[in-house]
Backbone as a printed PyTorch tensor [residue, N CA C, xyz], in Angstrom:
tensor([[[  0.8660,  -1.1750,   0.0000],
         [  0.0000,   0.0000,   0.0000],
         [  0.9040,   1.2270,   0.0000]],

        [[  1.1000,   2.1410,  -0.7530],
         [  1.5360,   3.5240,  -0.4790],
         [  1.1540,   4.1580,  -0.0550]],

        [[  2.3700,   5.3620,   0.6130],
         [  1.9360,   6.1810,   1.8320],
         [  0.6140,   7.0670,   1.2050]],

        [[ -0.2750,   7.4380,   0.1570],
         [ -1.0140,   8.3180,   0.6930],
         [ -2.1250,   7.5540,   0.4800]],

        [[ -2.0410,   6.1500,  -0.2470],
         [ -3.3800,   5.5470,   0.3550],
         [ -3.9350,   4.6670,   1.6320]],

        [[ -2.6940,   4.8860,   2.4530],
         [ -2.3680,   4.1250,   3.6830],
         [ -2.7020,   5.3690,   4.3550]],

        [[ -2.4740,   6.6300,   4.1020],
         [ -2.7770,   7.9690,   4.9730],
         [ -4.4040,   7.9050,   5.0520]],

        [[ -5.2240,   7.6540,   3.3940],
         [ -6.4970,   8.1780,   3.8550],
         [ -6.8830,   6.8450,   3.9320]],

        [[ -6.8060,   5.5580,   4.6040],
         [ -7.2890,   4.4450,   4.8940],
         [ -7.3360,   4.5600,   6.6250]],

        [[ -6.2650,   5.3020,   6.6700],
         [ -5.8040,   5.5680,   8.5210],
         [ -7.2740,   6.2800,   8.0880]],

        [[ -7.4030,   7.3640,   7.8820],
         [ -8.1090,   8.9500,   8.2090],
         [ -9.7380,   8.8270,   7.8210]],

        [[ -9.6850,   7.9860,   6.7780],
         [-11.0700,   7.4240,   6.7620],
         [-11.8700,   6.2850,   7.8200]],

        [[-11.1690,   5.6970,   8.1550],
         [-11.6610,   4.7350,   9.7280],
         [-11.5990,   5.6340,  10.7190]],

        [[-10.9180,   6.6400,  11.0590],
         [-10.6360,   7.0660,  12.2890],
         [-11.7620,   8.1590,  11.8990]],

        [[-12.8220,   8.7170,  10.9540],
         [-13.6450,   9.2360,  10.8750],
         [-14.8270,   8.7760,  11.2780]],

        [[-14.6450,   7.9600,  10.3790],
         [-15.9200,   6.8900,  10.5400],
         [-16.0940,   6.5460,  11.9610]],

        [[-15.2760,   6.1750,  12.9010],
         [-15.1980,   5.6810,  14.0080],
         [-15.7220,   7.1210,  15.0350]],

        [[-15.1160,   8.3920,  14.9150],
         [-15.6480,   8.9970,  15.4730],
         [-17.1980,   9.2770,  14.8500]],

        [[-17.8330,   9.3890,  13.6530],
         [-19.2450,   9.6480,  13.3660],
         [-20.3990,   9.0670,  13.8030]],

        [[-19.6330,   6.9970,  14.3410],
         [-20.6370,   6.2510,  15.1540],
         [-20.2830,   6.1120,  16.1980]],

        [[-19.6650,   6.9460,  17.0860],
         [-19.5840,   6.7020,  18.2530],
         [-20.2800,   7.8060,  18.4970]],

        [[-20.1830,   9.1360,  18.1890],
         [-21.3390,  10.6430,  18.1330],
         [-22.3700,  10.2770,  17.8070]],

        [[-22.8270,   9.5240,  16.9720],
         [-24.5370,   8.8940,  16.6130],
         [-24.6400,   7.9150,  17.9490]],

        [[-23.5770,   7.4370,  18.4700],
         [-23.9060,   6.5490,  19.6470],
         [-24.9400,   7.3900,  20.8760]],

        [[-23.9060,   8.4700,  21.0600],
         [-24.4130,   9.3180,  22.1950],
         [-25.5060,  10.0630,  22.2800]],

        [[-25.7970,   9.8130,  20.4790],
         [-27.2250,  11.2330,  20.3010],
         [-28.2770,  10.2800,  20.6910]],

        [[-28.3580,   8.8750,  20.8430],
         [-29.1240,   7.7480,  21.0580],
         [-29.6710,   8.0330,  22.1780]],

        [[-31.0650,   7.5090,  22.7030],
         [-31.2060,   7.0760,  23.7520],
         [-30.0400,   5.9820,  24.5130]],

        [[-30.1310,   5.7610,  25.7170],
         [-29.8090,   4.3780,  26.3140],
         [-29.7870,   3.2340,  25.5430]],

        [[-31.3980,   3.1350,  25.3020],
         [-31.7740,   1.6950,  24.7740],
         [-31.5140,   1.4890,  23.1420]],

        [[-31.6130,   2.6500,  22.6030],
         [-30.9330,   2.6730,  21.1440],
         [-29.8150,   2.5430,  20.5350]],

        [[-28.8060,   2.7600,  21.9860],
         [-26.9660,   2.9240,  21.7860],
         [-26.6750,   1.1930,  21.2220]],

        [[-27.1820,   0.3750,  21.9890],
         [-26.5510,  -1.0660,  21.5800],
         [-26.5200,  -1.2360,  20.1870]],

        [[-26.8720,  -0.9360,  18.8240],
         [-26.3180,  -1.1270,  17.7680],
         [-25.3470,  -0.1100,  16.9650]],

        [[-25.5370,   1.5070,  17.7770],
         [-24.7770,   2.1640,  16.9640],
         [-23.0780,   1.6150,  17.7780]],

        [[-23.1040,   1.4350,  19.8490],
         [-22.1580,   0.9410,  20.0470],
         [-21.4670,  -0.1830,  19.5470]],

        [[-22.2370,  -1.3080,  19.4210],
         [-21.6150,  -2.5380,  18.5050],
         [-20.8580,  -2.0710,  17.4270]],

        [[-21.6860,  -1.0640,  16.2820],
         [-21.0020,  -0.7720,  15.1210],
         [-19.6310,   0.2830,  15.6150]],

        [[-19.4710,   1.2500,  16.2360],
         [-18.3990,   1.6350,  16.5040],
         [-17.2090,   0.7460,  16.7720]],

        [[-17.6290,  -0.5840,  17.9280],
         [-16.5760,  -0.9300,  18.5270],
         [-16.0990,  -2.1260,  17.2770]],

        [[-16.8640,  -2.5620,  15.7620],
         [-16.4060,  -2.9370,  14.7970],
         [-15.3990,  -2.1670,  14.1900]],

        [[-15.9310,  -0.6870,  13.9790],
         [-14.8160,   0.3460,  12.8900],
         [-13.7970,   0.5550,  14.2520]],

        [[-13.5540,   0.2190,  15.2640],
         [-12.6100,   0.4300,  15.9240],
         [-11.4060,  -0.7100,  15.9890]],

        [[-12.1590,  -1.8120,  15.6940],
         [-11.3660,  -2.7950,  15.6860],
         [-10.6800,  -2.9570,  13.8560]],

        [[-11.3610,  -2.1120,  13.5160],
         [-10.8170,  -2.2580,  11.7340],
         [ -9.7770,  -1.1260,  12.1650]],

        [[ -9.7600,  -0.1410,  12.5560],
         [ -8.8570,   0.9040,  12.6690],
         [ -7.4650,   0.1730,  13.1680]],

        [[ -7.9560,  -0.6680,  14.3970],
         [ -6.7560,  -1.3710,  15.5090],
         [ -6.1160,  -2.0710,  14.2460]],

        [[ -6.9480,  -3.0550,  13.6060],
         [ -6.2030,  -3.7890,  12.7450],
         [ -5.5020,  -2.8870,  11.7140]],

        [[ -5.8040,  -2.1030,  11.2110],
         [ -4.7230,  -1.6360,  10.4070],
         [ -3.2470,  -0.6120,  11.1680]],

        [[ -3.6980,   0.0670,  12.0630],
         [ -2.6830,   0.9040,  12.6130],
         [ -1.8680,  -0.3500,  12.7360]],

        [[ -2.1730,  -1.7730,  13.5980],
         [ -1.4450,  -2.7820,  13.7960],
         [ -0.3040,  -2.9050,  13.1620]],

        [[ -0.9860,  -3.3210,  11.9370],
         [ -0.8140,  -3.5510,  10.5750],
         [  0.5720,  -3.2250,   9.7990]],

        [[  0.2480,  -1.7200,   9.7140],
         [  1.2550,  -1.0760,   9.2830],
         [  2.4360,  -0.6710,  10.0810]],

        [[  2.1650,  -0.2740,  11.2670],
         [  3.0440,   0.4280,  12.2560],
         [  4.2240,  -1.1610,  12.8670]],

        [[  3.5950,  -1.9880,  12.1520],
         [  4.3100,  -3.2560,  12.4570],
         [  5.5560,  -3.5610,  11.2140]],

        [[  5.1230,  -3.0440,  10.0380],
         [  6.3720,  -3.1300,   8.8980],
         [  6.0520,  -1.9460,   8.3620]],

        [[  5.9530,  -1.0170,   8.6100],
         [  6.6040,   0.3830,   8.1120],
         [  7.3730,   1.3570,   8.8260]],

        [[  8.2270,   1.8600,   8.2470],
         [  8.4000,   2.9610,   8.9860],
         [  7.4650,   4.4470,   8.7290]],

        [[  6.7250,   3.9990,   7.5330],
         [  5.7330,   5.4400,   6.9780],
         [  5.0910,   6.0260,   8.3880]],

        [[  4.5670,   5.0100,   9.4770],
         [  3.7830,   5.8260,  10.3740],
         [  4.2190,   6.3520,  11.6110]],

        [[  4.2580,   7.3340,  12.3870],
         [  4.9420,   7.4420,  13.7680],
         [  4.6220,   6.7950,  14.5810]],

        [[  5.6400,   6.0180,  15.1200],
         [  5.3350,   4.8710,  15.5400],
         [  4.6470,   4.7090,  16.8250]],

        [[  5.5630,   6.5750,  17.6160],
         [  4.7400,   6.7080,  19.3060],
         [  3.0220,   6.9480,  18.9890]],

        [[  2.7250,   7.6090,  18.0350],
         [  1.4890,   8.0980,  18.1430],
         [  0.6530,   6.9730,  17.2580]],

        [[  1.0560,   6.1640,  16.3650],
         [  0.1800,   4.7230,  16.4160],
         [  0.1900,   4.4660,  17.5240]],

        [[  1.1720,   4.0920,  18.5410],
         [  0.8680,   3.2290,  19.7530],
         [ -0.3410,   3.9570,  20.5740]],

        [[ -0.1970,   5.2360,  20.7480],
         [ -0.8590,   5.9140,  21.6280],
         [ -2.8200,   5.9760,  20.7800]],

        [[ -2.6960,   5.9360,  19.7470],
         [ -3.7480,   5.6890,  18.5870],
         [ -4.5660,   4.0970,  19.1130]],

        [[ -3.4020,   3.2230,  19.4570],
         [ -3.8750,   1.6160,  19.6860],
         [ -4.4890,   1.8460,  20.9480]],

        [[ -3.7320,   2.5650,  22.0790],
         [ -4.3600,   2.5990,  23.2790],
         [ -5.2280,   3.3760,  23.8130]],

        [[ -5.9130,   4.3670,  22.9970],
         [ -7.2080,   4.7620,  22.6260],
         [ -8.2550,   3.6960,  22.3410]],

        [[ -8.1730,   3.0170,  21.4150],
         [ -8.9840,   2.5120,  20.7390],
         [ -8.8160,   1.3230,  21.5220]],

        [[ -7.7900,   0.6490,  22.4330],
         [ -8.1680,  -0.1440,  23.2470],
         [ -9.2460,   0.3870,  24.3010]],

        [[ -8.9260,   1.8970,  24.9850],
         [-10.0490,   2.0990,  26.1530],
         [-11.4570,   2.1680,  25.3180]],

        [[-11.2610,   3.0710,  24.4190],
         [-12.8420,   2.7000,  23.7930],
         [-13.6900,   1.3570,  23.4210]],

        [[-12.8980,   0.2420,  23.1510],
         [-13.4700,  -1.0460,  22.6600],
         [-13.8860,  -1.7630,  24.7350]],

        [[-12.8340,  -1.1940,  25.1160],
         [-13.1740,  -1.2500,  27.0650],
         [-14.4420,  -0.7200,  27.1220]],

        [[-14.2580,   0.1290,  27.0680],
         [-15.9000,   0.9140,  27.6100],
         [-16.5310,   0.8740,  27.0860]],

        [[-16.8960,   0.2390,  25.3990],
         [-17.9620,   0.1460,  24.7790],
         [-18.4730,  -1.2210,  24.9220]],

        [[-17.3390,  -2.4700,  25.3920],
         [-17.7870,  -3.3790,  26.4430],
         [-18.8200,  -3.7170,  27.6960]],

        [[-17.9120,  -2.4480,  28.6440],
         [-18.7230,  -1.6630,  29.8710],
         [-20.0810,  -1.4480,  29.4110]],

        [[-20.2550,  -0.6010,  28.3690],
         [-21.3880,   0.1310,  28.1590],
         [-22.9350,  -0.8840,  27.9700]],

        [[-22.2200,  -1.5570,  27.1240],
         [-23.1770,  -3.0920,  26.4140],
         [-24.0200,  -3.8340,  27.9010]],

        [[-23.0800,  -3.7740,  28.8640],
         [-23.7560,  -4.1540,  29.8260],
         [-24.2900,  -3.6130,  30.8800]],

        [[-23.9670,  -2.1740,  31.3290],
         [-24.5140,  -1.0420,  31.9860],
         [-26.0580,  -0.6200,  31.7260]],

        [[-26.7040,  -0.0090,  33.3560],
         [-27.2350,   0.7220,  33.0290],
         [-27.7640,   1.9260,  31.9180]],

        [[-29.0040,   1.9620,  31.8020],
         [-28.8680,   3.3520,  30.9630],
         [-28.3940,   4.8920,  31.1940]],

        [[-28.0070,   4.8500,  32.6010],
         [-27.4420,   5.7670,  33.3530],
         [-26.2020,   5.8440,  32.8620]],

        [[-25.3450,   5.1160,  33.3740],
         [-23.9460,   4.3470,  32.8880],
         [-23.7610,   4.4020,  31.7840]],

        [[-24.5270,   3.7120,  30.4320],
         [-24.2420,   3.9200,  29.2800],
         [-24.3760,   5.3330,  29.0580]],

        [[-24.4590,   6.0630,  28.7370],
         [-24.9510,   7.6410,  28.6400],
         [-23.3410,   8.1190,  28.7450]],

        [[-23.0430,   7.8500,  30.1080],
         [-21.6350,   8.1460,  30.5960],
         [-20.5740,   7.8040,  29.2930]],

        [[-20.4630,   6.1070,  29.4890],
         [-19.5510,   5.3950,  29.0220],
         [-19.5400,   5.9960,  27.3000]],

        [[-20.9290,   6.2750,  26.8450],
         [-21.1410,   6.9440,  25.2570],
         [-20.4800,   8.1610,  25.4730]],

        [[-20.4520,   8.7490,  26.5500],
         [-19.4540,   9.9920,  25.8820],
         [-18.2910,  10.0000,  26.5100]],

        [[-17.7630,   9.2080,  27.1670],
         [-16.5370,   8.8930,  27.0030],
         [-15.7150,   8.0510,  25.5370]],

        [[-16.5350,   7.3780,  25.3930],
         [-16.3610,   6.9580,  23.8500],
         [-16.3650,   7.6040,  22.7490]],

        [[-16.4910,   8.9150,  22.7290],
         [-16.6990,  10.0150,  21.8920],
         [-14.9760,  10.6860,  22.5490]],

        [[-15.3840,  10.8020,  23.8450],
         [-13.5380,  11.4620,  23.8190],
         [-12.4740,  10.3670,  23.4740]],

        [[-12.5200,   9.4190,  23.7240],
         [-11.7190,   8.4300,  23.2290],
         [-11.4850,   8.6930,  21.6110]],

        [[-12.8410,   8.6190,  21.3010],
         [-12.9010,   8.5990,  19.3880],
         [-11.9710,   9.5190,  18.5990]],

        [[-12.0640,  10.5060,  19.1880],
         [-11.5560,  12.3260,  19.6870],
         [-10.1880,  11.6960,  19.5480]],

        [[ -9.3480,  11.2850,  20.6910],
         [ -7.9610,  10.9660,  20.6620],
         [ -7.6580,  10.6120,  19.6570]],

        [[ -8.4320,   8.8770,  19.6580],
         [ -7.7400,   8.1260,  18.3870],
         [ -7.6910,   9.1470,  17.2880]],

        [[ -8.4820,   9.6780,  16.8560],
         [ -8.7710,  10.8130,  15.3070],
         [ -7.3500,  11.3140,  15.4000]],

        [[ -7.1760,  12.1980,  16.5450],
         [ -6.1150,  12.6390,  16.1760],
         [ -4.4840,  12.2270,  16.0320]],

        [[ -4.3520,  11.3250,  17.0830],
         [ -3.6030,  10.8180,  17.5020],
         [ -3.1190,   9.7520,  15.8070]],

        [[ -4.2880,   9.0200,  15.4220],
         [ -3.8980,   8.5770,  13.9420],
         [ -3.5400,   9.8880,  12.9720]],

        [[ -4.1100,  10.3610,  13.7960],
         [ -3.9580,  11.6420,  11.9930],
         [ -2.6210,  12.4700,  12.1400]],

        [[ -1.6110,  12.4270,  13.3980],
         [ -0.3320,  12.6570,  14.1180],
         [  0.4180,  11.4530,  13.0490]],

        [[  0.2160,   9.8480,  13.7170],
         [  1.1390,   8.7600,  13.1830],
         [  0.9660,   8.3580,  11.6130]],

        [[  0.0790,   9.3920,  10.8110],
         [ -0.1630,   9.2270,   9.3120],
         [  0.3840,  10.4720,   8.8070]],

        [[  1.2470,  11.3650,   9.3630],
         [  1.4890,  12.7560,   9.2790],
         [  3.0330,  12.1700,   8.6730]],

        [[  3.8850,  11.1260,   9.0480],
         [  4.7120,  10.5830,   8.5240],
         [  4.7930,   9.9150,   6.8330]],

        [[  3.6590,   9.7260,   6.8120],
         [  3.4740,   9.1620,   5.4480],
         [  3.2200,  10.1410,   4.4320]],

        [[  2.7110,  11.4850,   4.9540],
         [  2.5020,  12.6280,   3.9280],
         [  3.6920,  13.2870,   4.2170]],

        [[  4.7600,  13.1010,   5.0480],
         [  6.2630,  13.7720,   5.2630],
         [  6.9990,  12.7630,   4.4230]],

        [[  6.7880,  11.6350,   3.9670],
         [  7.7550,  10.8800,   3.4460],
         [  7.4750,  10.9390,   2.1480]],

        [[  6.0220,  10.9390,   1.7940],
         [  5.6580,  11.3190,   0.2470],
         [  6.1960,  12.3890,  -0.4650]],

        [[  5.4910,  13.6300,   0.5550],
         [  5.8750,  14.9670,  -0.2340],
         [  7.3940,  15.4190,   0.4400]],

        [[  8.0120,  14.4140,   0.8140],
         [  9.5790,  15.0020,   1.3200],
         [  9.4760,  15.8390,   2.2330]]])
């Protein structure tokens, strides 16, 4: 994959991931369980690729993938939490999953900042 379609493959999941985790929170309680499920899917597609790459490239920064992975580990945590919580609790755990989403976004869009430094020199 080359760096700038590996840039908007990072930047397009890490969108997506924040857009259903924000549709998570606009939910009721009882409505969150499918937009949460679907987040904590595009989160685990995100994990797998930051994985992915940050494992045989040097295109991505490597601290801020890691810090990107351990985002998206607390969010796939608490969207765990959430699945089984109260509707009180979930409410919470949904917008913590939104700041999480928040990190990862950027935090990938930091360790893909290498791949548009290595492209355009």
């Amino acid at each position: 994959m080359n760096p700038s379609d590996l840039t908007e493959r990072l930047m397009t999941q890490a969108r997506e991931l924040q857009n259903k985790v924000s549709q998570a929170a606009a939910q009721s309680a009882d409505q969150m369980r499918p937009y949460i499920e679907q987040s904590m899917a595009t989160a685990t597609q995100l994990q797998r690729t930051l994985a992915e790459h940050a494992s045989k490239s040097a295109e991505l920064n490597k601290e801020y993938a890691d810090k990107a992975l351990g985002h998206l580990s607390e969010l796939m945590r608490l969207g765990s939490e959430a699945m089984r919580a109260n509707a009180e609790q979930t409410r919470k755990m949904a917008q913590a999953m939104v700041d999480e989403a928040r990190r990862a976004y950027d935090t990938t869009s930091t360790a893909a900042e290498g791949t548009k430094q290595k492209k355009g020199g």
